[in-house]
N, CA, C and O of each residue as an XYZ file, in Angstrom:
352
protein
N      14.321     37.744     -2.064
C      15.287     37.371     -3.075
C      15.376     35.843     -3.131
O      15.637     35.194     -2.118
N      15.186     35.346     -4.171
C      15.195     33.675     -4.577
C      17.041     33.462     -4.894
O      17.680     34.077     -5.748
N      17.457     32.661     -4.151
C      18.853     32.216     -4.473
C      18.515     30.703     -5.081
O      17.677     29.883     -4.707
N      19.522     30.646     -6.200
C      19.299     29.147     -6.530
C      20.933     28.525     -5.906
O      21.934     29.130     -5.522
N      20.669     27.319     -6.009
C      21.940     26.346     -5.439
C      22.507     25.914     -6.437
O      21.946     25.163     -7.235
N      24.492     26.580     -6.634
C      25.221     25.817     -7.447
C      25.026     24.642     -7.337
O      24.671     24.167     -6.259
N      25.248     23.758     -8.633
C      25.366     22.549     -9.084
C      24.480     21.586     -7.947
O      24.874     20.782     -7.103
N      23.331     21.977     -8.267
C      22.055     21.764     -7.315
C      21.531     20.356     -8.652
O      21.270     20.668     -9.814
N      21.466     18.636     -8.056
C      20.980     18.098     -8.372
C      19.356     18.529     -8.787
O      18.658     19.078     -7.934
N      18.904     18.285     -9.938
C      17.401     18.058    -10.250
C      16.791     17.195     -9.403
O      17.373     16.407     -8.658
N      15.155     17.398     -9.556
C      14.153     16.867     -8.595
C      13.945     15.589     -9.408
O      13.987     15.421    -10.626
N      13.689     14.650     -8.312
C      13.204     13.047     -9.163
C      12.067     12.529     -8.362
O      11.886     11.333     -8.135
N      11.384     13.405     -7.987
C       9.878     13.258     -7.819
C       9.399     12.759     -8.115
O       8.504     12.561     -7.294
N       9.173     11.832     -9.551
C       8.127     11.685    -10.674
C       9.069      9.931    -10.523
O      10.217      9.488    -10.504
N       7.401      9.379    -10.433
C       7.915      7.572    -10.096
C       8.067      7.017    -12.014
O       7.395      7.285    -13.010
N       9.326      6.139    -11.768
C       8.994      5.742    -13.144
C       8.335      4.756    -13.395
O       7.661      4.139    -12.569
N       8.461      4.473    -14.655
C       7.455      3.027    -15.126
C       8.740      1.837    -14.840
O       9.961      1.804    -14.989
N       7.848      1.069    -14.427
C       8.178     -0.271    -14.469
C       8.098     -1.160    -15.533
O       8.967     -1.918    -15.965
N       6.876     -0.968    -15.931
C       6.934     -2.024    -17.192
C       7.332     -1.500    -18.446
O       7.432     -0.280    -18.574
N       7.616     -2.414    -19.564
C       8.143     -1.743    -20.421
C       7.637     -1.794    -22.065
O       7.605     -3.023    -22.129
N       7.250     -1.386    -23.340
C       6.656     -1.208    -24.267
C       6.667     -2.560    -24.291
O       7.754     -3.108    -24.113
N       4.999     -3.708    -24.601
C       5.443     -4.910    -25.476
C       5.655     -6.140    -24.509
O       5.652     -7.347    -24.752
N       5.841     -5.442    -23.335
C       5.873     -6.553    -22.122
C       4.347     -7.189    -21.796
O       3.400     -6.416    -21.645
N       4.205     -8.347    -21.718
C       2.740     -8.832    -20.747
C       2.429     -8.646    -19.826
O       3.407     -8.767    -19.088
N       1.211     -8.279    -19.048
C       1.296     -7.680    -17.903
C      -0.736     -8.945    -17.941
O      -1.270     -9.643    -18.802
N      -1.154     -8.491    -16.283
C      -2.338     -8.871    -16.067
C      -2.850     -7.455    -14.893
O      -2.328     -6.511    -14.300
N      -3.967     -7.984    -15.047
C      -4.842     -6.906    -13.899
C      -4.700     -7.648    -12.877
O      -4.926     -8.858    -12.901
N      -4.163     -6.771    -11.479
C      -4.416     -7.468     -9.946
C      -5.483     -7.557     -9.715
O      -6.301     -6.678     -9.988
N      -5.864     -9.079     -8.926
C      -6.916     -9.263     -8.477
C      -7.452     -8.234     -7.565
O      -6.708     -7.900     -6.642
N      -8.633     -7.658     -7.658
C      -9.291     -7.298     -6.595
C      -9.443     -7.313     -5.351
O      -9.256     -6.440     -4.503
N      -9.987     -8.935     -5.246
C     -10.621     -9.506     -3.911
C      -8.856    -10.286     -3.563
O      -9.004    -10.601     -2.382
N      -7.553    -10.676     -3.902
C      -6.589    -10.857     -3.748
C      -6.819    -12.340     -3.487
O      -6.386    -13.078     -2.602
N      -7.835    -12.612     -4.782
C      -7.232    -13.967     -5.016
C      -7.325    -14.585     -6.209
O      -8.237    -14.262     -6.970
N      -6.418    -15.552     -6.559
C      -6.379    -15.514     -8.226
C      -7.707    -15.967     -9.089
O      -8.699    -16.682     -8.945
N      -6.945    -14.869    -10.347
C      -8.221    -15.070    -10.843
C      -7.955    -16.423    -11.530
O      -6.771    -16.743    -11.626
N      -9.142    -17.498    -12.157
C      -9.105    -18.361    -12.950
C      -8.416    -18.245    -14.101
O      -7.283    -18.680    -14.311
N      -9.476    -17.344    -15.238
C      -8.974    -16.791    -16.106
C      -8.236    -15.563    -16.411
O      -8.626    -14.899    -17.371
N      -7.183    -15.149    -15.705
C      -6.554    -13.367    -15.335
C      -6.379    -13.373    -16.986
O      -6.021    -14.390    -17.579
N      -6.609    -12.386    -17.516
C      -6.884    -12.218    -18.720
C      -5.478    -11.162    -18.677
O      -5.323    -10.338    -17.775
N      -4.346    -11.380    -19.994
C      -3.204    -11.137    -20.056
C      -3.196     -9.301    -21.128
O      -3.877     -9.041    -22.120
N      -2.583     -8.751    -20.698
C      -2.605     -7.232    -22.046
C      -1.142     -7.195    -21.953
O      -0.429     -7.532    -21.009
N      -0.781     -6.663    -23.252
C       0.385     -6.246    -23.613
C       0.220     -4.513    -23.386
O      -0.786     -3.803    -23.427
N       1.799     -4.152    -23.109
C       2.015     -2.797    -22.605
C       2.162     -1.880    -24.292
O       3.179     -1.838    -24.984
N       1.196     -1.413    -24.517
C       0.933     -0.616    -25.896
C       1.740      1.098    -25.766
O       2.247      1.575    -26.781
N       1.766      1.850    -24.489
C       2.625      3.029    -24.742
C       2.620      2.998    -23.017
O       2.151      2.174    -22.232
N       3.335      4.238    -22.814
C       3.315      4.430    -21.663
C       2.911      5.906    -21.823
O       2.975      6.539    -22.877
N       2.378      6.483    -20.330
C       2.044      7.724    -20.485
C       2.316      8.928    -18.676
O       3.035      8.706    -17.701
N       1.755      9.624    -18.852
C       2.378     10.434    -17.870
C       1.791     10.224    -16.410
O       0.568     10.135    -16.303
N       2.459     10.153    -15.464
C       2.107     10.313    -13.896
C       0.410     10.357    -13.485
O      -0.137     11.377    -13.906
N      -0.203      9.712    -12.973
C      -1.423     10.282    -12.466
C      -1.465      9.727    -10.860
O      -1.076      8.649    -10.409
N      -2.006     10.733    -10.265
C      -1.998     10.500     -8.529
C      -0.715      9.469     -8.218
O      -0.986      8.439     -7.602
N       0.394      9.657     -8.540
C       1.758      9.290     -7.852
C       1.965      7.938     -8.695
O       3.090      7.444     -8.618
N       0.977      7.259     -9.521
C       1.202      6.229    -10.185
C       1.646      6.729    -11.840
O       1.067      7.651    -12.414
N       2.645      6.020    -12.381
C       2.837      5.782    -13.605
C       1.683      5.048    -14.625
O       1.397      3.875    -14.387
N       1.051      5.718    -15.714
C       0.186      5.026    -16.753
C       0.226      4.406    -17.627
O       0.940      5.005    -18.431
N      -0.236      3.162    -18.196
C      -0.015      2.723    -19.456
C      -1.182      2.732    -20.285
O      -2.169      3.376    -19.930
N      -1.165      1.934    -21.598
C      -2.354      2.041    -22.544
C      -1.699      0.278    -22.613
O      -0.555     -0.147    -22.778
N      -2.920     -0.366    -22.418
C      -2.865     -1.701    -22.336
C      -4.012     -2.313    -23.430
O      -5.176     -1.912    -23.434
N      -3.567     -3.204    -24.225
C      -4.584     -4.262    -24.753
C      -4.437     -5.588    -24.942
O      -3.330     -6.045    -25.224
N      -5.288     -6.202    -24.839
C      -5.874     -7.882    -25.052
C      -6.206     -7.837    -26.225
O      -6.930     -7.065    -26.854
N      -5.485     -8.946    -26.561
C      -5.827     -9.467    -27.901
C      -7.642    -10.412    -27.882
O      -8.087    -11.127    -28.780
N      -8.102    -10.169    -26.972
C      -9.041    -10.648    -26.899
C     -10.743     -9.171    -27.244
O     -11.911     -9.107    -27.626
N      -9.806     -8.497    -26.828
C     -10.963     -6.935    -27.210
C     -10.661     -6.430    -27.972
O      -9.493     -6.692    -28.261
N     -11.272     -5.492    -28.783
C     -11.081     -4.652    -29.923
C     -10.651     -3.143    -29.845
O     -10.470     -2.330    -30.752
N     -10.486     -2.956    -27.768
C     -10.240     -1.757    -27.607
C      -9.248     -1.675    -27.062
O      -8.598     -2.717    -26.974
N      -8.588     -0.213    -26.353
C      -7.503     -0.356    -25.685
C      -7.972      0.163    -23.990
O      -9.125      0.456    -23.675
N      -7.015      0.178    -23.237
C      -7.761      0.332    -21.645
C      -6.202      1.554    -21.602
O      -5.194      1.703    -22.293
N      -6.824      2.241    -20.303
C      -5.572      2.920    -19.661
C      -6.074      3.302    -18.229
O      -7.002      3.922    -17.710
N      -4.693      2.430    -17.789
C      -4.696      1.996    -16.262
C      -3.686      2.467    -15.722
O      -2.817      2.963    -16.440
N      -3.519      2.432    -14.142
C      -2.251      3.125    -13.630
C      -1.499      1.598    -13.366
O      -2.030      0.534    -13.683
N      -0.551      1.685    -12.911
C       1.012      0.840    -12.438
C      -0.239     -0.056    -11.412
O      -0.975     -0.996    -11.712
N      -0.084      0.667    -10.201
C      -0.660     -0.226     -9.105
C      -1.620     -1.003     -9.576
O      -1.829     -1.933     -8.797
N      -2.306     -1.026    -10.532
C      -3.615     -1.989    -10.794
C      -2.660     -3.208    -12.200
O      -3.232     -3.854    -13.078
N      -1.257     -3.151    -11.954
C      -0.653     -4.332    -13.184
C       0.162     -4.668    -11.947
O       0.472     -4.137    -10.880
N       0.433     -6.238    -12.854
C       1.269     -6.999    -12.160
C       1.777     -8.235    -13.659
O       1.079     -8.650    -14.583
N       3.690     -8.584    -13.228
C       3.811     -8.907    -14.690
C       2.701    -10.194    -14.436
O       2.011    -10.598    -13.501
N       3.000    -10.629    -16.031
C       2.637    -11.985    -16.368
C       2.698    -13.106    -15.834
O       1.892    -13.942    -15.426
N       4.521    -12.920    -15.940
C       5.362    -13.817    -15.183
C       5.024    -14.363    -13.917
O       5.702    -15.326    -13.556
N       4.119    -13.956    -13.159
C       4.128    -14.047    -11.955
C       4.240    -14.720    -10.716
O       3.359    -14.491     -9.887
N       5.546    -15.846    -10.301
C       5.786    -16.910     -9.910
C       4.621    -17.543     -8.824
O       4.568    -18.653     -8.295
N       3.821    -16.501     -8.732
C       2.707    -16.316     -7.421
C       1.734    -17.187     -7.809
O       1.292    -18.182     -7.236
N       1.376    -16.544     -9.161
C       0.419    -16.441    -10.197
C       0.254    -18.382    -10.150
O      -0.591    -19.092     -9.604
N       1.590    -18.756    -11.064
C       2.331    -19.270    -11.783
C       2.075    -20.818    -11.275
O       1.865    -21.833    -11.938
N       2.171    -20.618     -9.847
C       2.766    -22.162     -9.315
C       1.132    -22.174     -8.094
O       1.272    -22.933     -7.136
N      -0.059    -21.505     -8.149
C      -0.748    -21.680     -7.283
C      -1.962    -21.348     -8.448
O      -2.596    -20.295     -8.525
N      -2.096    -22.511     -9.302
C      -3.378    -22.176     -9.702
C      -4.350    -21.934     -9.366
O      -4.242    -22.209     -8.171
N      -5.624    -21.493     -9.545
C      -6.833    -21.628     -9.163
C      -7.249    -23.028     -9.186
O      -6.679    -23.764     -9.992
N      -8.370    -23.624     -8.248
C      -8.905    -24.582     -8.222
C     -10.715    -24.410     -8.877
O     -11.454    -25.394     -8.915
């Protein structure tokens, strides 16, 4: 017999997005170090969960296409990291 639990909070399993429609975002470096040119995409939709990460549909005004990437591979624009330690 399955009993359910009065006034039993819902599950919040599901990570949300961070970024938000329209925001700038860049790709994390790889090798974890900055890139010269980190080439900038705007956040075009968001989309559903994959392997524990949140998805977006990202594009550069520099390509003619769109990309779709998970959360962990963006980082904002903004990035004070980014920002104040240029590349040499």
């Amino acid at each position: 017999m399955i009993r359910f639990q009065q006034n039993a909070r819902p599950r919040n399993d599901t990570p949300s997005h961070l970024f938000a429609i329209g925001q700038t975002v860049r790709m994390k470096s790889r090798t974890g170090l900055v890139q010269k040119t980190a080439e900038l995409f705007e956040i075009k939709s968001r989309l559903p969960v994959k392997d524990g990460s949140p998805q977006y549909r990202i594009r550069s005004e520099q390509e003619t296409h769109e990309r779709v990437t998970t959360e962990d591979n963006l980082e904002p624009a903004d990035n004070p990291a980014v920002a104040n330690n240029p590349a040499v």
